[in-house]
N, C-alpha and C positions, 0 to 999 in steps of 0.2 A: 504494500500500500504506500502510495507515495505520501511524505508526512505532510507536507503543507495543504491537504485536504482531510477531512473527514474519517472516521473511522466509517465503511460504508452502513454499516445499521444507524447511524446519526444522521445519514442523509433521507431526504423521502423516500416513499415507497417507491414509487412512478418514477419510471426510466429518463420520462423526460423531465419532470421535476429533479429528480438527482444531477441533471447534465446543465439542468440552467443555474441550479445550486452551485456547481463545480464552477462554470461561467463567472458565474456574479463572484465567489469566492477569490478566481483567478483575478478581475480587473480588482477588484479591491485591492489586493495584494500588490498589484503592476501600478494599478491610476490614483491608489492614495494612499498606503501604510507607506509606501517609499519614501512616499515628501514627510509623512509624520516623522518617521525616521530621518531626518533633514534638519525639521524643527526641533527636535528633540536634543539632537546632534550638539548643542551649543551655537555659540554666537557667529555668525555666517551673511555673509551678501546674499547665500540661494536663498533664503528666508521665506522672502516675499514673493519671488517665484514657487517657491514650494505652498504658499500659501493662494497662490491664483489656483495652481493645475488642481490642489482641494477643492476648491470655491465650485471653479468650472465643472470638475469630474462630480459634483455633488448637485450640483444643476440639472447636468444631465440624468441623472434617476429621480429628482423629484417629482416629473411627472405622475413615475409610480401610482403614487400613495394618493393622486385622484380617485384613482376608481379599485384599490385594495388599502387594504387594514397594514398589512404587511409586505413585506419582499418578496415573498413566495404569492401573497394572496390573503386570504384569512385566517391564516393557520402560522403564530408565531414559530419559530426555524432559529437555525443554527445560525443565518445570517443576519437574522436582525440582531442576537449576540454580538457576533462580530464587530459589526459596524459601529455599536451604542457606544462604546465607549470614546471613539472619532466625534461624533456628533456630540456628545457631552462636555468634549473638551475642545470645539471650536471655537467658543472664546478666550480660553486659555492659550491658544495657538493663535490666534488673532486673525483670525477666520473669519470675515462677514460675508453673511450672507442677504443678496437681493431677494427683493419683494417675491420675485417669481419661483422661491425656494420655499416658502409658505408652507406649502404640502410636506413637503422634508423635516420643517420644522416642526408641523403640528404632527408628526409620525414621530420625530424624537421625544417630543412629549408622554408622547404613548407609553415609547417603551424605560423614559425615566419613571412610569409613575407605577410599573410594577415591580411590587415588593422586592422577587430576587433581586432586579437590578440593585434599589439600594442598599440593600445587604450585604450585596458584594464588594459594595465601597470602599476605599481605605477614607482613613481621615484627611489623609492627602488630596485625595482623588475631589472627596467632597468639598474642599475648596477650592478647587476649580473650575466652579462656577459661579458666577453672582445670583 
């Protein structure tokens, strides 16, 4: 099993659900954990670049979440795991997001306001949001 995916009984059932799973897991990992990793990095000129390719690559799926609950659909997933912690610390990473990200926003909402998430917290972690 290649590690930087799933263990496959954590993936859905549905063949093609597992392959859009794997998808969306793969750009994540390519279109934005790279620049987190950037930011994270310490004090750097790529910064603000790695702060666009987020912004933009985060643009681009808000779509989504007009017409589902979740990434998959209705059915919370492995990747809305993934991602929450990205989305929670976008203003800690100095992330803004345009009006047209709304849906992204009101889906990060979602998944801060179930309990595991903030259980999973460190003390750290929870200050890094306003």
């Amino acid at each position: 099993i290649d590690e930087r995916f799933p263990h496959p009984q954590l993936m859905p059932a549905d063949p093609v659900m597992r392959a859009r799973a794997r998808l969306f897991l793969f750009r994540f990992e390519q279109e934005l954990f790279t620049h987190v990793k950037a930011l994270e990095s310490g004090p750097s000129k790529g910064h603000d670049k790695a702060r666009l390719y987020i912004r933009e690559n985060l643009i681009q799926i808000a779509p989504i979440f007009v017409k589902q609950k979740f990434m998959l659909g209705e059915e919370f997933s492995m990747l809305d795991v993934a991602i929450a912690p990205l989305l929670w610390r976008l203003d800690y990473y100095g992330v803004q997001m345009p009006k047209q990200a709304v849906p992204l926003l009101k889906y990060a909402e979602r998944l801060f306001a179930r309990p595991a998430f903030s259980e999973a917290m460190t003390s750290a972690e929870r200050g890094m949001r306003k």
